[in-house]
N, C-alpha and C positions, 0 to 999 in steps of 0.2 A: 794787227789787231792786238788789244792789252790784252791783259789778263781778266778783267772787270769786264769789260766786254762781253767775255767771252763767256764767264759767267751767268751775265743777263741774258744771253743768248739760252743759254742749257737753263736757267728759273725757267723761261719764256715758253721751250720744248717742256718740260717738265707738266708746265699747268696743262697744255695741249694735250697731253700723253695720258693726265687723267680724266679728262671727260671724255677721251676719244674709247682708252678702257671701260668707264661707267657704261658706255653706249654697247660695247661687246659684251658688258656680263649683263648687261637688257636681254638685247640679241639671245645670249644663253641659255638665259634664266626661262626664257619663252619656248625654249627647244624641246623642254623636259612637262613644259604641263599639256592638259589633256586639250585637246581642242576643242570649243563649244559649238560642232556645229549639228542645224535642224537640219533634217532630209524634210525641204517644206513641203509637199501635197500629201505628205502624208501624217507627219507632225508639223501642225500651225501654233505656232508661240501667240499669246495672249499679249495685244497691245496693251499700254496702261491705259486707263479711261479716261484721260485729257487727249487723246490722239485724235489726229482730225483724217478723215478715210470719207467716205461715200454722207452726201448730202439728202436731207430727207426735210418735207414738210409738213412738219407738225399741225395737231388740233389743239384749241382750249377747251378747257373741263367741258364745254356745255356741247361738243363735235363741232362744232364748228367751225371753222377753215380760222387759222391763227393771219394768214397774209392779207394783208389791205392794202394790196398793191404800190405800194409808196416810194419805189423804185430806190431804195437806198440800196438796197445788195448788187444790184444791178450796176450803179456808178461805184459805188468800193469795188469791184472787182478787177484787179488788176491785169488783168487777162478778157475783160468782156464774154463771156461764156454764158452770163447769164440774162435773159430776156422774158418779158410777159409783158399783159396786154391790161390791163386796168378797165374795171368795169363798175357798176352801183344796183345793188339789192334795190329790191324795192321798202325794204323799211330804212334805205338810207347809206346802209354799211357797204363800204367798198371790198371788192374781193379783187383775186387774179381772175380774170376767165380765162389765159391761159399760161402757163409756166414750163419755160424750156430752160434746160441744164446743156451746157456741150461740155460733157467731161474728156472728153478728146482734147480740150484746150484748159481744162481746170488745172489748177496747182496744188488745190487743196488749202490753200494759206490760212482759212478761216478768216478772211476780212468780212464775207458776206454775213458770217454767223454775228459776227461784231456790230455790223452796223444795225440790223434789223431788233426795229423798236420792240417787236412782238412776241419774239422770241421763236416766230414761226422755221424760220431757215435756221435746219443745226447740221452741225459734224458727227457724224459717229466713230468709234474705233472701225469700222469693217473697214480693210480695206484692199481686199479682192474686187476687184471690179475692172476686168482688160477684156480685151474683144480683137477677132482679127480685121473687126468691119468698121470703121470708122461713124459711117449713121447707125450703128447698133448702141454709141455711147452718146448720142442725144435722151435724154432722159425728159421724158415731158412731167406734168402737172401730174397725171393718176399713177407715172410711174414711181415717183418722190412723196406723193402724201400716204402720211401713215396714221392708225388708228386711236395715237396717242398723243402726250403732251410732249414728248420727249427727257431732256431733264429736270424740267420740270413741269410737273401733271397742274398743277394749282394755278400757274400764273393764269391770266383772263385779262391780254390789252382793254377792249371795250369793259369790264367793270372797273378801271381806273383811270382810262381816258374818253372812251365814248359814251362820256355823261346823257348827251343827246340822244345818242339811238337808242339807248337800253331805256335809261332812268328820265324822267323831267327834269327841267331844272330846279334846282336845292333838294332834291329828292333823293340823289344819292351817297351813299354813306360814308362820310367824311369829308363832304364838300360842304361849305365858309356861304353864308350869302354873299352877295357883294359888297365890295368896302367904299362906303362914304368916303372920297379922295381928298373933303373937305375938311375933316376929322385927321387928317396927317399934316394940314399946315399951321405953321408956326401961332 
């Protein structure tokens, strides 16, 4: 072996020797701080409020059930856990008649919250909710609807798309009569 070699060999151990160091006074430097931990049942840390935890179904301003069964939560859910049965009011409006959660199989992901036009299906931060009973975590329709909008109180699907059930037609507010198609050609 040269000399030059030999050399490249010890640059070589050299670099190695500093990042393997850097990693030891990591190691170190963690030895000496305090540790952050909750004793949890008796102190609960605050999620932030983007957190997704236990699924709830929302009303619009007027109490009214937000879900019109439209089975979008249902096919986004990557896990299948969630099921209902679609039904029609007699003034027209589609509702659930019935709505089952299996949070025994949920993940939480928030797809369902995503796809749902209504805004009815949200996430909360809570997110205690375990059981030693497996059908204790089916969660039906009166167990999930709550008496609110959730995050938001204002939205109202049917005053911006169910022209029909609420309002007549051109009767509702900000809705265009219909456009002469004849009046767009050249």
């Amino acid at each position: 072996m040269t000399r030059d070699q030999l050399i490249d060999i010890l640059k070589g151990v050299g670099r190695g020797t500093k990042g393997l160091l850097q990693g030891y006074g990591e190691t170190f430097k963690a030895m000496f701080t305090k540790p952050i931990t909750v004793q949890y049942p008796e102190e609960k840390r605050t999620p932030p409020p983007r957190s997704r935890g236990h699924i709830i179904l929302t009303r619009s301003p007027d109490g009214d059930e937000r879900c019109v069964a439209c089975y979008l939560c249902s096919a986004a859910c990557p896990v299948s856990c969630i099921s209902m049965q679609a039904a029609t009011r007699e003034d027209g409006r589609r509702y659930a008649s019935w709505f089952r959660i299996n949070f025994a199989r949920c993940i939480y992901c928030g797809l369902c919250e995503e796809a749902c036009p209504t805004l009815a299906i949200q996430l909360t931060p809570a997110y205690e909710y375990a059981s030693d009973a497996t059908l204790k975590l089916v969660a039906e329709k009166e167990d999930l609807l709550v008496d609110h909008g959730g995050k938001d109180n204002e939205y109202d699907f049917y005053r911006h798309a169910g022209v029909e059930v609420k309002f007549p037609r051109e009767e509702h507010e900000g809705e265009k009569g219909p456009v002469n198609y004849k009046s767009n050609l050249p």
